[in-house]
N, C-alpha and C positions, 0 to 999 in steps of 0.2 A: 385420744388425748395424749398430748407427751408430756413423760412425769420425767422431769432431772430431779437426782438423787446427788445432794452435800452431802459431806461425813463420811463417815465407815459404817458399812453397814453389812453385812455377810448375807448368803445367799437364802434365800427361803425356801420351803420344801415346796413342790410342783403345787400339791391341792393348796397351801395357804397364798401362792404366786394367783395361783388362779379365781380363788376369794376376792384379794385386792385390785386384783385386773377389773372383776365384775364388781366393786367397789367406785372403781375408778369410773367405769363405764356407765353408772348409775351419774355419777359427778358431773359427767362431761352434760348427760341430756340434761340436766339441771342448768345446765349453763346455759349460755346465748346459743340458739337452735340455730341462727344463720351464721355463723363464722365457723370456718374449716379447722384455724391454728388454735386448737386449745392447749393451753399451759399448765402445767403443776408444780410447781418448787417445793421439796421436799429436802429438808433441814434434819441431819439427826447427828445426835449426842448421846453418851453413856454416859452417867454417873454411878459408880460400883456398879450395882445389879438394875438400876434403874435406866430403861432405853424415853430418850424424848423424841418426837417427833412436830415439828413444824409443818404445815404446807400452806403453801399460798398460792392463792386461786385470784384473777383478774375477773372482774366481775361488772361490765360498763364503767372501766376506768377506777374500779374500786379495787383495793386487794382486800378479799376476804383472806384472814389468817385464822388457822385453828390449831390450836396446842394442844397435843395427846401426849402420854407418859404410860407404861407398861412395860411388865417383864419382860417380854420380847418385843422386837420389832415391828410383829404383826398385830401384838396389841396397841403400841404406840398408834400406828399409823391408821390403822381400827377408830380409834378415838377422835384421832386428828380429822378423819374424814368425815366420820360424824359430824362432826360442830362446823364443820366447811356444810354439813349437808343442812344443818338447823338454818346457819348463818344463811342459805342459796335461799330457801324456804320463806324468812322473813322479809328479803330484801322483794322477791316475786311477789310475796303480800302485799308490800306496802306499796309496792311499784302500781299493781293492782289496781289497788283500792283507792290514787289517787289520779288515775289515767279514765275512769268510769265517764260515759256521758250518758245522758237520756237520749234513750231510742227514737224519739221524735224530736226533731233540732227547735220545734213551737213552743216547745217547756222546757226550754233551757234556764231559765228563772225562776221557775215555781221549784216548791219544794215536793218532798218524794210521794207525801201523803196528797197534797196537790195536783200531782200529778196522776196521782192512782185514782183518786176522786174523778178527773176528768178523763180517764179512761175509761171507766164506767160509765162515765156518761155517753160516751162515744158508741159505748158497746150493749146498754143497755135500747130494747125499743122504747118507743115512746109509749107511758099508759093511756089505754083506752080509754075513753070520755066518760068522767064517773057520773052516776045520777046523784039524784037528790038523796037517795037512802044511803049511799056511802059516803055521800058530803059530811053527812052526822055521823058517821062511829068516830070513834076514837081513835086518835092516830098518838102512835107510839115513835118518838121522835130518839137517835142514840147517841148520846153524846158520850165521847171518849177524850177525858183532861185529865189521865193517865201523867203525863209529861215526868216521868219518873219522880215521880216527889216525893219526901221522905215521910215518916208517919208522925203524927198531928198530936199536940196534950187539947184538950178543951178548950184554953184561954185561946191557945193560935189558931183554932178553928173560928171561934167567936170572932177573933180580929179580922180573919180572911172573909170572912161573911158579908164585911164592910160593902154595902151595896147588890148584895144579890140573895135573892128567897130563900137557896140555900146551899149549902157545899157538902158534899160526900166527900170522908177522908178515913184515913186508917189511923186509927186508936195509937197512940205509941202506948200508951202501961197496959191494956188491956188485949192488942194484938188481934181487934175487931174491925170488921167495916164500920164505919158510924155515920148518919146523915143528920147536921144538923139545918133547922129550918128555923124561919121566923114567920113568926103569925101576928095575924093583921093588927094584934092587940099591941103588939111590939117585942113583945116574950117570946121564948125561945123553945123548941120542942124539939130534943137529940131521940135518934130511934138507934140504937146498938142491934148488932148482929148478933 
């Protein structure tokens, strides 16, 4: 990586030269892994006892800038490279997290729970031919309406219920699971946890 150095700045002693080199060396693989010319602009200033430190990094046409300030120069520039290393960190994140496809280009429109579902099914065998005696047991069916929702007083549970047998919700004053149901007679039956 090549660092030009603005300002005055005096010389560092060998082991802290060698810190910021392996600083620097950390910076540079954070950067774009295929381009050879990596850059660092590095800006500094004294105020009385106080040393600043600027460096700007080119980042896909972006400058990342990060501002460190410390007694010495090595702590400046310490700081400076840090926040160049947060700033490297978020932007790979987000770069990330919005370049993602689904590994099968046939569920490019379903969503992720969708698509998980139909992985299973792909991956699971087919069940063998039931008889008549497991026609009749009981089957336990799982439903997951999770969908981050916030927790329930009574009245808004009563209102959600609009239309269906019954809704499982978390208590807001009480800090319970609660299932409310309604029965045939049209009355209503809460079971608390």
């Amino acid at each position: 990586m090549n660092v030009t150095y603005t300002g005055k700045h005096g010389d560092l002693p060998a082991e802290q030269q060698r810190k910021l080199d392996a600083k620097f060396a950390k910076l540079s693989k954070l950067l774009d892994r295929q381009s050879e010319d990596k850059q660092a602009h590095v800006t500094l200033s004294t105020e009385r006892h106080l040393t600043n430190a600027t460096l700007t990094v080119n980042y896909y046409d972006k400058q990342l800038v990060g501002l460190g300030s410390g007694s010495d120069l090595f702590a400046a520039l310490g700081n400076a490279i840090e926040k160049v290393e947060d700033k490297l960190r978020d932007a790979r994140e987000k770069w990330r997290d919005t370049k993602r496809e689904p590994k099968d280009r046939t569920m490019a429109g379903t969503s992720s729970v969708e698509a998980l579902m139909e992985v299973q099914r792909k991956e699971t065998p087919a069940p063998p031919e039931e008889t008549e005696e497991e026609e009749s047991a009981t089957k336990v069916f799982r439903i997951d309406h999770h969908e981050r929702r916030k927790p329930m007083t009574l009245d808004e549970a009563m209102i959600a219920i609009d239309g269906r047998e019954y809704v499982v919700y978390r208590d807001a004053e009480k800090e319970c699971v609660s299932v409310l149901i309604r029965r045939k007679d049209g009355n209503f039956d809460l079971i608390e946890s």
